[in-house]
C-alpha angles and dihedrals in degrees: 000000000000124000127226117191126218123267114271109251120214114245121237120286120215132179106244115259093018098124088044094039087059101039085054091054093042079050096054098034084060094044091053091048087049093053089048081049086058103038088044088060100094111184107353108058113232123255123219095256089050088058098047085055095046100045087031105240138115119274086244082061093048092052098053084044084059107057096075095035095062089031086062086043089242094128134016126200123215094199112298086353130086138210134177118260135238087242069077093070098038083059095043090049079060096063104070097053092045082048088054113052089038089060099034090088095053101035087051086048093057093037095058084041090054106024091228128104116267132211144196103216119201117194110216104188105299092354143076126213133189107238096177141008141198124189113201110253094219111052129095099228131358148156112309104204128162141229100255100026102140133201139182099269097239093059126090136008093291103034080064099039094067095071111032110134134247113269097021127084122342105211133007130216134201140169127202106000105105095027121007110261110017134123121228130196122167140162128194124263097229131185098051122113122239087354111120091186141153134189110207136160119230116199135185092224120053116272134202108254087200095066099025095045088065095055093036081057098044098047079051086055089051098043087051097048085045090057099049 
């Protein structure tokens, strides 16, 4: 009786790296989800077993997250509770500049097109605060305003601006509530996760929220798609 052997089967084929390319990005990923446990904890600070439950490990798990986390200074423990660490505000001291440089090209864009000085607002909590500035090359006088002037939120064109809610107005305008005088329009810079923003114009000389609110709104589009 002969015997035929079966065919020979090619063996699976795998990219290298594939299996340890996926169990780093499940490990960050966790880790990630681990650093927002402990920053969504707003008074009492989080235990370990709190944060297995909340980013669903095993406090094993939690511990060896942890490790890179406190060495980067990101998170701190006082015993089984965990805190954010101050590695947290050096990062975040790292956010206005790169905000900064990413909207200049579009806010001097709209400030040469208007003749009025343009601004990139950042709310921080009830107040709102200029990150970036840009004064039009070709006028004769405008508003001088400068990089950290803060302001309450609910005051002025672009304190507003920073929450108005989907669906309702696209732009806001205001005169005289921030400098006697001036003219406001602003519009929010939307999409981007964690950002309350605006981009406005601010004049010396009334302006028509009607024409100036379209291109407010579409310096804020570009801003936001430059920050993504």
């Amino acid at each position: 009786m002969a015997f035929t052997p079966e065919p020979t089967r090619s063996p699976v084929t795998r990219a290298p790296g594939d299996a340890p390319a996926k169990e780093s990005s499940l490990t960050l990923e966790r880790g990630l989800n681990l650093l927002q446990a402990v920053a969504d904890a707003e008074s009492e600070a989080p235990t370990i077993s709190d944060l297995a439950a909340a980013i669903g490990v095993s406090r094993a798990a939690v511990y060896r997250l942890l490790g890179p986390l406190q060495n980067r200074g990101l998170v701190r423990r006082e015993g089984s509770k965990v805190r954010l660490g101050l590695g947290v505000l050096w990062l975040a001291g790292r956010v206005l500049p790169q905000l900064r440089v990413a909207s200049l090209p579009a806010l001097r864009g709209l400030a040469e097109q208007v003749g009025a000085t343009v601004h990139l607002t950042v709310a921080d909590g009830g107040e709102a605060q200029a990150v970036a500035v840009v004064e039009p090359s070709w006028t004769n006088y405008h508003v001088s305003y400068r990089v950290g002037t803060r302001h309450p939120v609910h005051r002025g064109a672009a304190g507003r601006a920073v929450d108005l809610p989907p669906g309702g107005p696209r732009w806001v305008s205001s005169t005289g509530e921030l400098q006697s005088g001036a003219f406001g329009v602003a519009a929010p810079v939307r999409g981007v996760p964690g950002l309350r923003a605006s981009v406005g114009i601010v004049a010396l000389v009334p302006v028509s929220p009607e024409e100036i609110g379209p291109l407010v709104l579409e310096t804020a589009e570009a801003v936001a798609a430059a920050l993504k």
